[in-house]
N, C-alpha and C positions, 0 to 999 in steps of 0.2 A: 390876381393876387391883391389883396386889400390895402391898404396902407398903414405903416408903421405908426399907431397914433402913440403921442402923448396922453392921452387918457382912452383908459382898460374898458370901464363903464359902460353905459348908454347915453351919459353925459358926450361922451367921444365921438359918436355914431354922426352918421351925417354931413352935409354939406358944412365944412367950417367957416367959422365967422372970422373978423379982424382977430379977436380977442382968442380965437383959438390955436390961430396959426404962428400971433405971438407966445403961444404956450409952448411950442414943438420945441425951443430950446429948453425947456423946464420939465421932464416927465414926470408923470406923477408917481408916488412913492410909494410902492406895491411889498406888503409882507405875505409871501407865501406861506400855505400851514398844512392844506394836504395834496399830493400830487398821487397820479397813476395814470399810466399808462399802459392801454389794452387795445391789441389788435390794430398797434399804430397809432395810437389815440386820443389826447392827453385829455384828461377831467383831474379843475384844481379847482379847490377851494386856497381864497385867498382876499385879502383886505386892499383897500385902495385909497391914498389921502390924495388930493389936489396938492396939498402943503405940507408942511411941518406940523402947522398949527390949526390945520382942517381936520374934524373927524373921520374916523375909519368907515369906509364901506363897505361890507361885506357882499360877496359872492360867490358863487357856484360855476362854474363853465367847463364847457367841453367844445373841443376845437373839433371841427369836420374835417378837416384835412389832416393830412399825417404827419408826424413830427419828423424835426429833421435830424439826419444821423447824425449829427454833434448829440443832440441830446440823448440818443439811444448810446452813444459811446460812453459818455456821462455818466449812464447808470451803469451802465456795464460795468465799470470800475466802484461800485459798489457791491460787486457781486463778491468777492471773498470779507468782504467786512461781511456781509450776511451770512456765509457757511462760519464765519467763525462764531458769531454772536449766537447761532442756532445750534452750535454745535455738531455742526454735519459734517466737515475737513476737520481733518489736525494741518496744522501750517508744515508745510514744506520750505526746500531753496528757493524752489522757483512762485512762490506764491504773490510774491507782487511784481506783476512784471512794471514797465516803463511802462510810459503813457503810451507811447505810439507804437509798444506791443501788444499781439493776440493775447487773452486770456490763457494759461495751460489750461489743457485737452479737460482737466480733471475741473474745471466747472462751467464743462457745456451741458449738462442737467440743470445749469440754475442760472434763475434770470431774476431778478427786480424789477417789480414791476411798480412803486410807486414807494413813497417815504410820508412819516407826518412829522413837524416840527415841533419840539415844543416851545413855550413859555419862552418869547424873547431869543429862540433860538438857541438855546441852552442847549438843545441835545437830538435827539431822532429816534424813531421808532422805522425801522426797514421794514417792507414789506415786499414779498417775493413767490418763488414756484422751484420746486425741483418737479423735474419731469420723471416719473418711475419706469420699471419695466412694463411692458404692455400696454403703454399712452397714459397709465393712469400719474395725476398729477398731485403732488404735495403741497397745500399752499402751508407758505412759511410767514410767520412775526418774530421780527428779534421783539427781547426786552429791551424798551427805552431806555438808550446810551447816554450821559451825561458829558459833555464836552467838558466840564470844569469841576466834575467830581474826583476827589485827590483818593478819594477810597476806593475807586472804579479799581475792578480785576484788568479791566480791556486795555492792551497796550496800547492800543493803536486808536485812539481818541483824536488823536491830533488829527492824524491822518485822514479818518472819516471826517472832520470839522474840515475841514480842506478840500475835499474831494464832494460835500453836500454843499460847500460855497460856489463851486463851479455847477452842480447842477442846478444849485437856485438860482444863477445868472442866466443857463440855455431853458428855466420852465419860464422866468420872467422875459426872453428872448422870446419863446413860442406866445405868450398871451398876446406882445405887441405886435404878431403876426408873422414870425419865422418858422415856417415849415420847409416841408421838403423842397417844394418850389419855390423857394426864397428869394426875392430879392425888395427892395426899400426900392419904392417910388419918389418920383420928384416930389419935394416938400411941397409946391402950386400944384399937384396932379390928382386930380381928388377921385376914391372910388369906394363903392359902398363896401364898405367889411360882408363880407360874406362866409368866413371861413371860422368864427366861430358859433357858438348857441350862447349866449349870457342870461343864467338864472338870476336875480338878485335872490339872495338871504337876509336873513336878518342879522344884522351888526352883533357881535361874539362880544363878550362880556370882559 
């Protein structure tokens, strides 16, 4: 398993130097914008500063190894904001369980498989799958939700702002290296990352 680095980049890659290993207390500053995950899989796009006052660097990646089940539980609980927002459930009693309950039976056809952020984080656009009769499968997009729109129909605004704040903590946990085999090396333990692919893109406007 690789090491948990303070920097995402190709900057990060490699034997560390003095000046790296004093970074470990400093991570760098990671805005996520699209996530999904397929077949265990994560592919995000997402920016990276060294600082506050360093420009953004854009990228692309997708992790070889498979994410860990915090983050698959994460989405899960995104899965009735998605039948509501599509339209597919009417809300029931039992529609939002506790955190550390099962889903009810009635959305085991539907999964999420990935989310995009918008602008500052303002809001989400779901993206997901009902599974139909016969294998065949439904893919599903809400419309972009507004976290701070006061005219929004969607009651439950808060609650998705809540619930995409915890999974944008377990997508920026998987980029610095938590997967299924998780665990964080000694800070002096040095080992080549190997567990994800890092495309650079170009910087988002």
């Amino acid at each position: 398993m690789s090491q948990l680095l303070p920097i995402v980049g190709p900057a990060g890659h490699g034997p560390a130097s003095p000046a790296a290993l004093n970074a470990e207390a400093t991570p760098s500053i990671i805005t996520i914008q699209k996530v999904k995950v397929k077949d265990q899989h994560l592919t995000c796009e997402f920016t990276e500063q060294r600082g506050e006052d360093a420009p953004p660097r854009a990228f692309a990646l997708t992790c070889t190894e498979q994410v860990h089940p915090d983050l698959t539980h994460t989405l899960s609980r995104l899965v009735p904001h998605l039948c509501l927002l599509t339209e597919q459930l009417a809300e029931t009693p039992d529609f939002w369980p506790d955190e550390a309950e099962d889903l009810p039976s009635c959305f085991e056809p539907f999964t999420v498989t990935g989310f995009s952020m918008g602008r500052h984080e303002g809001g989400v656009t779901l993206i997901g799958q009902r599974q139909l009769t016969g294998g065949r499968v439904l893919n599903l997009t809400t419309p972009y939700q507004s976290f701070y729109d006061e005219q929004s129909s969607y009651s439950y605004a808060g609650l998705l702002e809540t619930t995409l704040a915890t999974a944008l903590v377990e997508v920026e946990a998987a980029l610095r290296g938590k997967c299924t085999e998780y665990r964080q090396l000694d800070l002096f333990e040095q080992s080549t990352p190997d567990h994800v692919l890092l495309v650079p893109t170009p910087p988002q406007a």
